[in-house]
C-alpha positions in Angstrom: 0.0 0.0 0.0 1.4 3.4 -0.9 2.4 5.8 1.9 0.1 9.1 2.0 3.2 10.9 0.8 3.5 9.0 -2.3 -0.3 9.8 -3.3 0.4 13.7 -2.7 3.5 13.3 -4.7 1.5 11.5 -7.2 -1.6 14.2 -7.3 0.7 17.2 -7.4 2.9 15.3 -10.3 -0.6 14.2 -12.1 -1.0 18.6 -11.6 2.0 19.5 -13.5 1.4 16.8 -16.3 -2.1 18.1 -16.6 -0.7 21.7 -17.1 1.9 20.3 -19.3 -0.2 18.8 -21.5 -3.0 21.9 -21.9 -0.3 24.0 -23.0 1.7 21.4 -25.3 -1.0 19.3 -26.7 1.3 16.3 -25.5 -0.8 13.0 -25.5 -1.3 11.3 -21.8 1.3 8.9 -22.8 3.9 11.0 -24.1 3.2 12.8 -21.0 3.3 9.2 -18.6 6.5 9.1 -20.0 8.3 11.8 -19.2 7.2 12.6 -16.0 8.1 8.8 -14.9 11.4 8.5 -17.2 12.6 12.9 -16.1 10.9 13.8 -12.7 8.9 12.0 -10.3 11.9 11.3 -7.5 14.3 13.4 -9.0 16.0 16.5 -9.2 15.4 18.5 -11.6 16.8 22.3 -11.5 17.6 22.4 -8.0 13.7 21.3 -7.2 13.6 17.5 -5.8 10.6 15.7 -7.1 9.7 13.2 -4.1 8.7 9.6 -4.8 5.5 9.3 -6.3 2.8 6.3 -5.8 3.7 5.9 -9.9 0.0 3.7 -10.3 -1.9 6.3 -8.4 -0.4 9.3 -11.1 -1.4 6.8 -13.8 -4.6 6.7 -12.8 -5.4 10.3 -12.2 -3.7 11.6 -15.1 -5.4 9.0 -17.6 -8.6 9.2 -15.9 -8.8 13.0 -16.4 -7.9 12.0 -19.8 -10.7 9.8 -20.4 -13.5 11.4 -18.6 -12.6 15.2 -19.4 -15.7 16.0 -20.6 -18.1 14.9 -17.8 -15.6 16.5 -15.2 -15.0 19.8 -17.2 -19.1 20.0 -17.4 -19.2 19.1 -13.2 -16.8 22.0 -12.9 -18.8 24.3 -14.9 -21.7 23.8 -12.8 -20.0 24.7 -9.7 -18.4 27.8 -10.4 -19.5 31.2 -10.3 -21.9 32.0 -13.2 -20.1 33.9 -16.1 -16.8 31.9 -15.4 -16.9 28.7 -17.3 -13.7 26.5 -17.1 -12.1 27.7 -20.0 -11.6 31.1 -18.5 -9.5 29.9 -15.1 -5.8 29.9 -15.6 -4.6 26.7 -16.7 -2.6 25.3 -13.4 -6.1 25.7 -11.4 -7.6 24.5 -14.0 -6.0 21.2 -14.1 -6.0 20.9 -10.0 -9.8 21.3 -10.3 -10.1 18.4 -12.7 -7.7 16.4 -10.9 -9.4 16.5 -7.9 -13.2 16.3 -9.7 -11.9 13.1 -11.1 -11.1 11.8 -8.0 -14.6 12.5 -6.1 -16.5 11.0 -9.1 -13.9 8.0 -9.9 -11.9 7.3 -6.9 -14.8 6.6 -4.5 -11.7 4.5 -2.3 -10.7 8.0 -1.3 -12.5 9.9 1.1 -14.1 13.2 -0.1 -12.8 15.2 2.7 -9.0 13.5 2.4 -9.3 14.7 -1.9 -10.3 17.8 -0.6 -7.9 18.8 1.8 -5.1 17.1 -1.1 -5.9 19.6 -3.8 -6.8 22.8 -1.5 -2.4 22.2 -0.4 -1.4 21.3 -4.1 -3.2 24.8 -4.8 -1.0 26.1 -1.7 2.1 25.1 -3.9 1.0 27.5 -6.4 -0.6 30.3 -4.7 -1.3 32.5 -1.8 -4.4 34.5 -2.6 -8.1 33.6 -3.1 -7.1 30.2 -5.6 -6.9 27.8 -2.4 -10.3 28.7 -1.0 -11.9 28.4 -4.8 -10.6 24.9 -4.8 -11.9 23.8 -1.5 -15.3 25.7 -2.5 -15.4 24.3 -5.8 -14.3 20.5 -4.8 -17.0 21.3 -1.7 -19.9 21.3 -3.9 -18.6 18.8 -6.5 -18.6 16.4 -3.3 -21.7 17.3 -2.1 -23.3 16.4 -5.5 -21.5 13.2 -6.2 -20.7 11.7 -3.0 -24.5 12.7 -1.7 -24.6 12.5 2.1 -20.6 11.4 2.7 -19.4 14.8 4.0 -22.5 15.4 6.4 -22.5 11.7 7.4 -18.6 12.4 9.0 -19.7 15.6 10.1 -22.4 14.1 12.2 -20.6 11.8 13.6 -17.8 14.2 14.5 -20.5 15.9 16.6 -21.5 13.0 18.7 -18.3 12.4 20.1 
Protein backbone atom coordinates (compact mmCIF):
# COMPACT_ATOMS: atom_id res chain seq x y z
CA UNK A 1 0.00 0.00 0.00
CA UNK A 2 1.45 3.38 -0.95
CA UNK A 3 2.42 5.79 1.88
CA UNK A 4 0.13 9.10 2.02
CA UNK A 5 3.16 10.88 0.80
CA UNK A 6 3.45 9.02 -2.26
CA UNK A 7 -0.26 9.83 -3.26
CA UNK A 8 0.42 13.70 -2.72
CA UNK A 9 3.48 13.28 -4.68
CA UNK A 10 1.50 11.46 -7.19
CA UNK A 11 -1.58 14.23 -7.33
CA UNK A 12 0.69 17.17 -7.35
CA UNK A 13 2.93 15.32 -10.26
CA UNK A 14 -0.64 14.18 -12.11
CA UNK A 15 -0.97 18.59 -11.56
CA UNK A 16 1.95 19.53 -13.54
CA UNK A 17 1.42 16.83 -16.31
CA UNK A 18 -2.14 18.08 -16.61
CA UNK A 19 -0.74 21.72 -17.14
CA UNK A 20 1.93 20.32 -19.34
CA UNK A 21 -0.23 18.75 -21.51
CA UNK A 22 -3.01 21.91 -21.94
CA UNK A 23 -0.30 24.03 -22.99
CA UNK A 24 1.69 21.38 -25.30
CA UNK A 25 -0.96 19.34 -26.71
CA UNK A 26 1.27 16.31 -25.46
CA UNK A 27 -0.83 13.02 -25.48
CA UNK A 28 -1.30 11.29 -21.83
CA UNK A 29 1.29 8.95 -22.85
CA UNK A 30 3.87 10.98 -24.10
CA UNK A 31 3.15 12.81 -20.99
CA UNK A 32 3.25 9.20 -18.62
CA UNK A 33 6.50 9.10 -19.98
CA UNK A 34 8.33 11.82 -19.18
CA UNK A 35 7.20 12.64 -15.97
CA UNK A 36 8.10 8.79 -14.87
CA UNK A 37 11.37 8.55 -17.21
CA UNK A 38 12.58 12.91 -16.06
CA UNK A 39 10.88 13.85 -12.72
CA UNK A 40 8.89 12.04 -10.26
CA UNK A 41 11.93 11.27 -7.46
CA UNK A 42 14.25 13.37 -9.01
CA UNK A 43 16.02 16.46 -9.21
CA UNK A 44 15.37 18.55 -11.60
CA UNK A 45 16.80 22.30 -11.55
CA UNK A 46 17.63 22.36 -7.98
CA UNK A 47 13.69 21.30 -7.21
CA UNK A 48 13.60 17.48 -5.79
CA UNK A 49 10.59 15.65 -7.10
CA UNK A 50 9.74 13.23 -4.11
CA UNK A 51 8.74 9.59 -4.76
CA UNK A 52 5.51 9.26 -6.27
CA UNK A 53 2.83 6.32 -5.83
CA UNK A 54 3.72 5.92 -9.94
CA UNK A 55 0.02 3.72 -10.33
CA UNK A 56 -1.90 6.33 -8.42
CA UNK A 57 -0.38 9.33 -11.08
CA UNK A 58 -1.40 6.79 -13.81
CA UNK A 59 -4.62 6.74 -12.79
CA UNK A 60 -5.36 10.28 -12.22
CA UNK A 61 -3.66 11.55 -15.06
CA UNK A 62 -5.43 9.03 -17.64
CA UNK A 63 -8.61 9.21 -15.87
CA UNK A 64 -8.75 13.04 -16.38
CA UNK A 65 -7.91 12.03 -19.80
CA UNK A 66 -10.67 9.81 -20.43
CA UNK A 67 -13.47 11.37 -18.64
CA UNK A 68 -12.58 15.24 -19.38
CA UNK A 69 -15.69 15.97 -20.64
CA UNK A 70 -18.14 14.91 -17.83
CA UNK A 71 -15.59 16.45 -15.23
CA UNK A 72 -15.01 19.85 -17.15
CA UNK A 73 -19.05 19.96 -17.44
CA UNK A 74 -19.24 19.08 -13.23
CA UNK A 75 -16.84 21.99 -12.87
CA UNK A 76 -18.83 24.31 -14.95
CA UNK A 77 -21.68 23.76 -12.77
CA UNK A 78 -19.97 24.69 -9.75
CA UNK A 79 -18.41 27.82 -10.44
CA UNK A 80 -19.54 31.22 -10.31
CA UNK A 81 -21.94 32.05 -13.18
CA UNK A 82 -20.07 33.87 -16.12
CA UNK A 83 -16.78 31.92 -15.39
CA UNK A 84 -16.93 28.73 -17.35
CA UNK A 85 -13.69 26.54 -17.13
CA UNK A 86 -12.07 27.74 -19.97
CA UNK A 87 -11.60 31.09 -18.45
CA UNK A 88 -9.51 29.85 -15.12
CA UNK A 89 -5.78 29.91 -15.65
CA UNK A 90 -4.58 26.66 -16.70
CA UNK A 91 -2.64 25.34 -13.40
CA UNK A 92 -6.08 25.73 -11.38
CA UNK A 93 -7.62 24.47 -14.04
CA UNK A 94 -5.97 21.18 -14.09
CA UNK A 95 -6.01 20.94 -10.02
CA UNK A 96 -9.79 21.27 -10.29
CA UNK A 97 -10.06 18.43 -12.66
CA UNK A 98 -7.72 16.40 -10.91
CA UNK A 99 -9.37 16.49 -7.90
CA UNK A 100 -13.17 16.28 -9.67
CA UNK A 101 -11.86 13.06 -11.13
CA UNK A 102 -11.07 11.76 -8.00
CA UNK A 103 -14.59 12.51 -6.11
CA UNK A 104 -16.45 11.05 -9.05
CA UNK A 105 -13.93 8.04 -9.90
CA UNK A 106 -11.88 7.31 -6.90
CA UNK A 107 -14.80 6.60 -4.54
CA UNK A 108 -11.75 4.48 -2.33
CA UNK A 109 -10.67 8.03 -1.34
CA UNK A 110 -12.51 9.92 1.09
CA UNK A 111 -14.14 13.24 -0.06
CA UNK A 112 -12.82 15.18 2.68
CA UNK A 113 -9.02 13.53 2.43
CA UNK A 114 -9.26 14.67 -1.94
CA UNK A 115 -10.26 17.77 -0.62
CA UNK A 116 -7.89 18.82 1.78
CA UNK A 117 -5.11 17.12 -1.09
CA UNK A 118 -5.91 19.56 -3.83
CA UNK A 119 -6.84 22.80 -1.50
CA UNK A 120 -2.43 22.20 -0.38
CA UNK A 121 -1.35 21.27 -4.07
CA UNK A 122 -3.18 24.82 -4.76
CA UNK A 123 -0.97 26.14 -1.66
CA UNK A 124 2.10 25.08 -3.87
CA UNK A 125 1.00 27.52 -6.41
CA UNK A 126 -0.63 30.30 -4.72
CA UNK A 127 -1.33 32.45 -1.83
CA UNK A 128 -4.39 34.46 -2.59
CA UNK A 129 -8.11 33.65 -3.06
CA UNK A 130 -7.10 30.20 -5.57
CA UNK A 131 -6.87 27.81 -2.39
CA UNK A 132 -10.31 28.66 -0.97
CA UNK A 133 -11.93 28.40 -4.77
CA UNK A 134 -10.64 24.87 -4.76
CA UNK A 135 -11.91 23.83 -1.46
CA UNK A 136 -15.26 25.75 -2.54
CA UNK A 137 -15.40 24.25 -5.79
CA UNK A 138 -14.28 20.47 -4.82
CA UNK A 139 -17.04 21.26 -1.72
CA UNK A 140 -19.85 21.33 -3.88
CA UNK A 141 -18.61 18.79 -6.55
CA UNK A 142 -18.56 16.41 -3.28
CA UNK A 143 -21.72 17.25 -2.07
CA UNK A 144 -23.33 16.36 -5.47
CA UNK A 145 -21.47 13.23 -6.17
CA UNK A 146 -20.68 11.68 -2.96
CA UNK A 147 -24.50 12.67 -1.72
CA UNK A 148 -24.62 12.53 2.15
CA UNK A 149 -20.61 11.37 2.74
CA UNK A 150 -19.44 14.77 4.00
CA UNK A 151 -22.54 15.38 6.38
CA UNK A 152 -22.47 11.67 7.40
CA UNK A 153 -18.65 12.35 8.97
CA UNK A 154 -19.70 15.60 10.11
CA UNK A 155 -22.40 14.14 12.23
CA UNK A 156 -20.61 11.81 13.61
CA UNK A 157 -17.84 14.23 14.54
CA UNK A 158 -20.51 15.86 16.59
CA UNK A 159 -21.50 12.97 18.67
CA UNK A 160 -18.34 12.45 20.10
Amino acid sequence: MAKPAERSAARLAAVQALYQMDLSGKTVVDALAEFEAFWIGREVEGIEFQPSDNTFFRNILSGVVSNQREIDVKIDKALADGWPLTRVEAVLRAILRAGCYELMYRKDVPARVVITEYVDVTHGFYDEDEPGLVNAVLDTLAREVRVGELEKKAAAQTKR
